[in-house]
MARSESE-867195 format. One line per 3 residues: their letters; for each residue x, y, z of C-alpha. Coordinates in Angstrom, 1 decimal, m for minus. Last residue first. Layout:
a = X/Y/Z | ...
This chain:
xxx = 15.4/m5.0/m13.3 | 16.9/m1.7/m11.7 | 15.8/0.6/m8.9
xxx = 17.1/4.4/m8.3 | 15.3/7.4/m6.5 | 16.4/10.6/m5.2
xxx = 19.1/12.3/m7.9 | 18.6/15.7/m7.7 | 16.5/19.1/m9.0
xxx = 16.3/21.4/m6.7 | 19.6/21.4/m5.4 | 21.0/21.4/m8.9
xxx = 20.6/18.9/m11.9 | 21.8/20.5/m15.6 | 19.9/17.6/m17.7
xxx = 21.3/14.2/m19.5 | 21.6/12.0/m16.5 | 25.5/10.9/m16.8
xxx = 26.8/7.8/m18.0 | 29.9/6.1/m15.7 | 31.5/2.4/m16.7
xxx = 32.7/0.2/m14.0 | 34.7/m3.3/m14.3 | 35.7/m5.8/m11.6
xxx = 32.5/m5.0/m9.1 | 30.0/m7.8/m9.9 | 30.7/m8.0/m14.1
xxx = 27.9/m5.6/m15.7 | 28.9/m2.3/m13.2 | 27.6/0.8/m13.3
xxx = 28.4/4.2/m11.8 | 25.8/7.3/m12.8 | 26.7/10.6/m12.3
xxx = 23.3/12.6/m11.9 | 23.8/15.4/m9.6 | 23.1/13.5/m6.5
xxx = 25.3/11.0/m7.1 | 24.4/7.7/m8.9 | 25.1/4.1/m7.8
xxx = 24.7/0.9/m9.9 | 25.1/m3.1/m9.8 | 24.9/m5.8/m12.3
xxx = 26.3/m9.2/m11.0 | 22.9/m9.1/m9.1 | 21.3/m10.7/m12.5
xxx = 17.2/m10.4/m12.9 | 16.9/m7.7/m9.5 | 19.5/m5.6/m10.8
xxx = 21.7/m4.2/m7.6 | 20.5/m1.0/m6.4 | 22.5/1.9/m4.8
xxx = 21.8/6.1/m4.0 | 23.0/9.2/m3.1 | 26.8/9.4/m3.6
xxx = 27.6/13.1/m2.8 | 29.3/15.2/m4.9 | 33.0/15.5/m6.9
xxx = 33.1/11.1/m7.5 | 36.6/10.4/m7.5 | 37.9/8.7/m10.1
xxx = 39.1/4.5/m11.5 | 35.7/3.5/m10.1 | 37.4/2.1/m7.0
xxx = 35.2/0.6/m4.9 | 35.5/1.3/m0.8 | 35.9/m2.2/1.1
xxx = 33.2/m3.0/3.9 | 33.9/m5.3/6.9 | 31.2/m6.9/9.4
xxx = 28.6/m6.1/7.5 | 27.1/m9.3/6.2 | 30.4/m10.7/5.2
xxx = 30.9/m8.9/1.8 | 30.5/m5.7/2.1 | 30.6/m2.9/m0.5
xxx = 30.9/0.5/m0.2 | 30.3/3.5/m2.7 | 31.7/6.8/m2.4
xxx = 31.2/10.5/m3.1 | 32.9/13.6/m2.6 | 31.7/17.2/m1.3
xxx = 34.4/19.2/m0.2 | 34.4/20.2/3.7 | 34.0/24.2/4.6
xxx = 31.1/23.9/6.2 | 32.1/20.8/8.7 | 29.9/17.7/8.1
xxx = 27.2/17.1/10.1 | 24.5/16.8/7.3 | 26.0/17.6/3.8
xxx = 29.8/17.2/2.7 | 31.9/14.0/2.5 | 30.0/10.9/1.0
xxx = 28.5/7.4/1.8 | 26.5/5.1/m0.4 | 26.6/1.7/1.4
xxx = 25.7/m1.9/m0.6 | 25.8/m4.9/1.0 | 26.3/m8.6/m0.1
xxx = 26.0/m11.2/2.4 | 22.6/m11.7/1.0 | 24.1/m13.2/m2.5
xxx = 21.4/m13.5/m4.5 | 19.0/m10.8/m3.9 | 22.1/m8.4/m3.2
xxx = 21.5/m5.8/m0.4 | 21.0/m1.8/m1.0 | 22.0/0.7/1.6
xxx = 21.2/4.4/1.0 | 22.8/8.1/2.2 | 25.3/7.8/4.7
xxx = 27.2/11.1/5.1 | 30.6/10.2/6.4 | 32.3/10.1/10.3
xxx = 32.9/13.7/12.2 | 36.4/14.3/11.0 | 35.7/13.4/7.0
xxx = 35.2/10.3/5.0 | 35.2/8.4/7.9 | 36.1/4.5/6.7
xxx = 34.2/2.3/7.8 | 34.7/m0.4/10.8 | 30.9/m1.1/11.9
xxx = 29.8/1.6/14.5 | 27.8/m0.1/17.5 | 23.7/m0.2/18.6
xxx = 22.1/m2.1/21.3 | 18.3/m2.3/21.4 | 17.8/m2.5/18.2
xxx = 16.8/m5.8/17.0 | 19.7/m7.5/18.8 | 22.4/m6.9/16.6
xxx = 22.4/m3.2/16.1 | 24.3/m1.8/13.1 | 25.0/2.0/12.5
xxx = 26.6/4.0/9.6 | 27.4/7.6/9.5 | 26.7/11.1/10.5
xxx = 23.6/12.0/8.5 | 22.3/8.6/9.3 | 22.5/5.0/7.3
xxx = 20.5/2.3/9.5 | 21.9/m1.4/9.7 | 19.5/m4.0/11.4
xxx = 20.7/m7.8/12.4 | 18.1/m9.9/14.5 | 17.1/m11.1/11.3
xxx = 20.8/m12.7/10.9 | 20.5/m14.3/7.2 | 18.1/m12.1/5.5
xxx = 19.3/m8.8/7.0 | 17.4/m6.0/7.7 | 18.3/m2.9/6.7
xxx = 17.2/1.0/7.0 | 18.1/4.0/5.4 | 18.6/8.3/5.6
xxx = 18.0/8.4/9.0 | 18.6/12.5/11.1 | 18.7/10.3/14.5
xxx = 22.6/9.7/14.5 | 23.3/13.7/13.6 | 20.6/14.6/15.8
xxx = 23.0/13.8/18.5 | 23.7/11.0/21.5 | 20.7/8.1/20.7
xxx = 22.7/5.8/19.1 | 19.5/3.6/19.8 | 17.2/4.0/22.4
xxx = 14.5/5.6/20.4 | 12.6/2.8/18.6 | 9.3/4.5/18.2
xxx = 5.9/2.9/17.9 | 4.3/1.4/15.0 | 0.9/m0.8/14.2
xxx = m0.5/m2.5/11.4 | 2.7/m2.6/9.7 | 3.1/m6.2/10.2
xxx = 2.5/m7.0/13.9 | 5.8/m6.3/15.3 | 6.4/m2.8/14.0
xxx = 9.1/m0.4/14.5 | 10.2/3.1/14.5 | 13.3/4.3/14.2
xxx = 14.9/8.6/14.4 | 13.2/11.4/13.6 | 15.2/13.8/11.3
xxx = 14.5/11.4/8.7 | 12.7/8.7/9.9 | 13.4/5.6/9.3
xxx = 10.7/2.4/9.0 | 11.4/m1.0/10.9 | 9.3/m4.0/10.2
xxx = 8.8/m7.4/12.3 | 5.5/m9.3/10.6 | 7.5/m10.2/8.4
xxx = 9.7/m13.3/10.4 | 12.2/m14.2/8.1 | 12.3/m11.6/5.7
xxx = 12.4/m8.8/8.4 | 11.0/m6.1/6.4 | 12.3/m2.6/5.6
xxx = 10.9/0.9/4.9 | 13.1/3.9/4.3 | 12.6/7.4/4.3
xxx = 9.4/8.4/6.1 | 8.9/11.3/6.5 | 9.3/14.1/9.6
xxx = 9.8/18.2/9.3 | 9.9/19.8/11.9 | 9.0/23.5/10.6
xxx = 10.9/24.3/13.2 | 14.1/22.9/14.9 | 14.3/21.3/18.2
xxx = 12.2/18.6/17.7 | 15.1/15.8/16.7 | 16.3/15.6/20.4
xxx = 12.9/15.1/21.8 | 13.0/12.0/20.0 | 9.7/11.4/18.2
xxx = 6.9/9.6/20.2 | 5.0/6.8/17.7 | 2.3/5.4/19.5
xxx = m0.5/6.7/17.5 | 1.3/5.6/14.5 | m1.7/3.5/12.9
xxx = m1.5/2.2/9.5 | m3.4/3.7/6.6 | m5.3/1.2/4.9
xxx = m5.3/0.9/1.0 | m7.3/m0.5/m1.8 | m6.7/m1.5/m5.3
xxx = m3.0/m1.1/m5.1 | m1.3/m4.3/m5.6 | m3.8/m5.8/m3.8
xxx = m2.5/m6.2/0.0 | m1.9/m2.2/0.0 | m0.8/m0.1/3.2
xxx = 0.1/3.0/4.0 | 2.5/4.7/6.2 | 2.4/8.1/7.6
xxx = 5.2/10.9/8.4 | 3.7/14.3/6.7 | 5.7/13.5/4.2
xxx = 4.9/9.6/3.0 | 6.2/6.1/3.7 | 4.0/3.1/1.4
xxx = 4.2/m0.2/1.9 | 2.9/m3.0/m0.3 | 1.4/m6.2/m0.6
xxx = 0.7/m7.7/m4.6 | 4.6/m8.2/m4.0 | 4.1/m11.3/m1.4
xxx = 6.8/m13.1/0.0 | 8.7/m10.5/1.0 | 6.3/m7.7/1.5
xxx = 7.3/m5.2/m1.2 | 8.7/m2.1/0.1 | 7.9/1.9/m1.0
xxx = 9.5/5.4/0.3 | 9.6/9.5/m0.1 | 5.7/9.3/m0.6
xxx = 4.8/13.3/m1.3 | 1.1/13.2/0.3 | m1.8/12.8/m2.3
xxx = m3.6/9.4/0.0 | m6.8/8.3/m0.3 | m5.2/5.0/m1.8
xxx = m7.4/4.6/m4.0 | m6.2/6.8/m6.7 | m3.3/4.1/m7.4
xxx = m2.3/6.8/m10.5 | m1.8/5.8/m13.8 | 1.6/5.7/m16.1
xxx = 2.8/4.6/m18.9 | 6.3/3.7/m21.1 | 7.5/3.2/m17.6
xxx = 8.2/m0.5/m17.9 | 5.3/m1.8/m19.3 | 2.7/m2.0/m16.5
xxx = 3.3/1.2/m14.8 | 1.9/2.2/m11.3 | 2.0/5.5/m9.6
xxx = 1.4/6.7/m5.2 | 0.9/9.5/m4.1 | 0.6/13.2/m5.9
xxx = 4.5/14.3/m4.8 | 5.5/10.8/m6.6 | 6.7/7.3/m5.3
xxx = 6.9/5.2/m8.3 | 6.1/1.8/m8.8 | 7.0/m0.3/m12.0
xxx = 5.6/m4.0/m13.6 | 7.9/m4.5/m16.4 | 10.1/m6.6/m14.1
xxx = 7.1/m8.9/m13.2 | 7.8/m11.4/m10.4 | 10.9/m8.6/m8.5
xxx = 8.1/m5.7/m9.4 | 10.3/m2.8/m9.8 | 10.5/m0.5/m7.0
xxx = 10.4/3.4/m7.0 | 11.2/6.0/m4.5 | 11.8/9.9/m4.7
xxx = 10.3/10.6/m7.7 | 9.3/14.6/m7.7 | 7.0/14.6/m11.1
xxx = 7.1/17.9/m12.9 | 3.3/17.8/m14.1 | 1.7/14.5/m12.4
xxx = 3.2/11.0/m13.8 | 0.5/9.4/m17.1 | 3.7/10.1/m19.7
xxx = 6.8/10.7/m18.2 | 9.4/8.7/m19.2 | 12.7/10.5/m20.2
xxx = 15.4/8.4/m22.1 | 18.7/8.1/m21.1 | 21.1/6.5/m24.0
xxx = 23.9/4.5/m23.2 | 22.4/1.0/m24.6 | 22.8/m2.3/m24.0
xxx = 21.3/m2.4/m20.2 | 18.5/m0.3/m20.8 | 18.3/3.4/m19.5
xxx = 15.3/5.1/m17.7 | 14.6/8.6/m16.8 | 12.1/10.3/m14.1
xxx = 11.5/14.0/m13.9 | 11.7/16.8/m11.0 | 11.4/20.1/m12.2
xxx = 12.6/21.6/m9.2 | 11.0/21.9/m5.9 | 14.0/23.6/m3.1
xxx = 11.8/25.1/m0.5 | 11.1/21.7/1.0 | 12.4/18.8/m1.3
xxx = 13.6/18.4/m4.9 | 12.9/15.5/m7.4 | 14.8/13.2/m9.9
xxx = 14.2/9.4/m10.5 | 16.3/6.8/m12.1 | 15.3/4.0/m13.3
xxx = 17.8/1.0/m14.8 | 16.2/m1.9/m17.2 | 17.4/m5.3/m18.1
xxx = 18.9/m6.4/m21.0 | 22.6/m7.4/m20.1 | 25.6/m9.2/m22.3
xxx = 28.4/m9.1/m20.1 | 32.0/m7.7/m20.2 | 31.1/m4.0/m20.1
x = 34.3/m1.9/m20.3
């Protein structure tokens, strides 16, 4: 049961990708309450929402990452307007504050490009990936498709960034987003370890990066140049379906892993299940949660609540959502109230 009083917000967003374009949608839940309610209004028809953020300053301040660029709300989702200056209508798949600065922003769209707002939106520079050089491994299979999935940003020294590709591998940055070339010789053995899902840099060991792949879970210590297998459970023969890593804002040794059997490399005949990891020593082991059941598809996404990190969710693709009110010792499970199918999943998750 829920042991603590909570009033914060959760978001989840729904979309599709490639052939597969559903209705798409974006729903929101408060923390007293087991209602989902749908928020729509200002979003483009049948919004695909495949990244938001909540403003860590302003919690009512929300960014969502749509097939039409870009969207801002002010009061929590109730509206919605586009950032139309950001010259920009590509599906975004990804967003990051600057650490120190939220008015900065970063967005990852498909076709791979990154943009770049120091005013909360009012303008925008697209940064340059001239440099960037794809592995050759990943180009084998047309359309190639590349996006980018996951933004993140070395909080002690910003001006270092890493972006994943999906289907493409790393790229990095050394002079804050301005400029990014491609970080290639990494678990560089399949397409399976270059398809990324996620990317992490820790707080307390910059020199520490974690990237979730179709195959499984990678950690480099040395900026990513090196790169080993932390002890995880394989969740089937080839390793498990990483998906999304999430770290706690007040306890940095805190990371979350969605992982699953089923998808990517795993064999055709495996049954899709979900989990949710937990670490508590910055990586070096990770524990799988018991939710009291087994989720039956693949866990997709994390987020601790930015006002209370004691309050921490997961959803699966198909819209089972795990929540937890006392840090891990209790979990309850709502579900997204629609019929979600391959066109129409999970994709997006923040809290606050």
């Amino acid at each position: 049961m829920i042991t603590t009083n909570q009033t914060s917000t959760l978001y989840v967003g729904l979309a599709g990708e490639g052939t597969n374009i559903g209705e798409g949608g974006l729903y929101r839940k408060s923390g007293n309450s087991n209602e989902w309610e749908m928020i729509t209004e200002g979003l483009p028809k049948y919004p695909q929402v495949r990244a938001l953020l909540v403003d860590p300053i302003e919690p009512s301040i929300l960014y969502a990452g749509t097939q039409m660029g870009p969207y801002r709300s002010n009061d929590a989702g109730n509206h919605w307007s586009p950032l139309t200056e950001s010259k920009s209508t590509n599906d975004v798949w990804s967003l990051a504050f600057h650490p120190n600065d939220s008015k900065t922003i970063y967005v990852g769209c498909e076709p791979a490009a990154i943009w770049l707002t120091a005013n909360s939106g009012q303008s925008w520079m697209e940064t340059d990936m001239t440099n960037v050089i794809y592995p050759h491994i990943t180009t084998y299979m047309p359309p190639t498709v590349k996006r980018i999935i996951s933004i993140a940003i070395n909080p002690s020294c910003p001006n270092e960034m890493y972006a994943a590709v999906e289907v493409g591998g790393l790229l990095g940055s050394t002079d804050g987003g301005q400029h990014w070339k491609s970080l290639i010789d990494g678990p560089y053995t399949t397409n399976g370890t270059l398809d990324l899902h996620s990317v992490l840099v820790h707080p307390f060991s910059e020199t520490n990066i974690f990237i979730a792949t179709q195959i499984g879970l990678f950690r480099s210590r040395d900026k990513g140049i090196h790169w080993e297998r932390p002890p995880l459970e394989n969740m089937f023969s080839e390793g498990s379906y990483c998906r999304h890593m999430s770290i706690s804002p007040s306890n940095p040794k805190s990371i979350l892993l969605a992982a699953s059997a089923g998808g990517g490399s795993a064999p055709k005949d495996t049954l899709e299940q979900g989990a949710l990891f937990r670490s508590f020593d910055i990586g070096e082991t990770w524990e799988r949660i018991d939710f009291g059941e087994t989720p039956q598809n693949r866990m997709f996404v994390t987020a601790f609540d930015q006002t209370n990190s004691s309050n921490i969710h997961c959803a699966t693709n198909n819209g089972k959502v795990y929540s937890t009110f006392d840090d891990g010792l209790t979990w309850t499970k709502t579900e997204i109230p629609e019929e979600l199918s391959r066109g129409r999943y999970v994709y997006s998750m923040a809290c606050g």
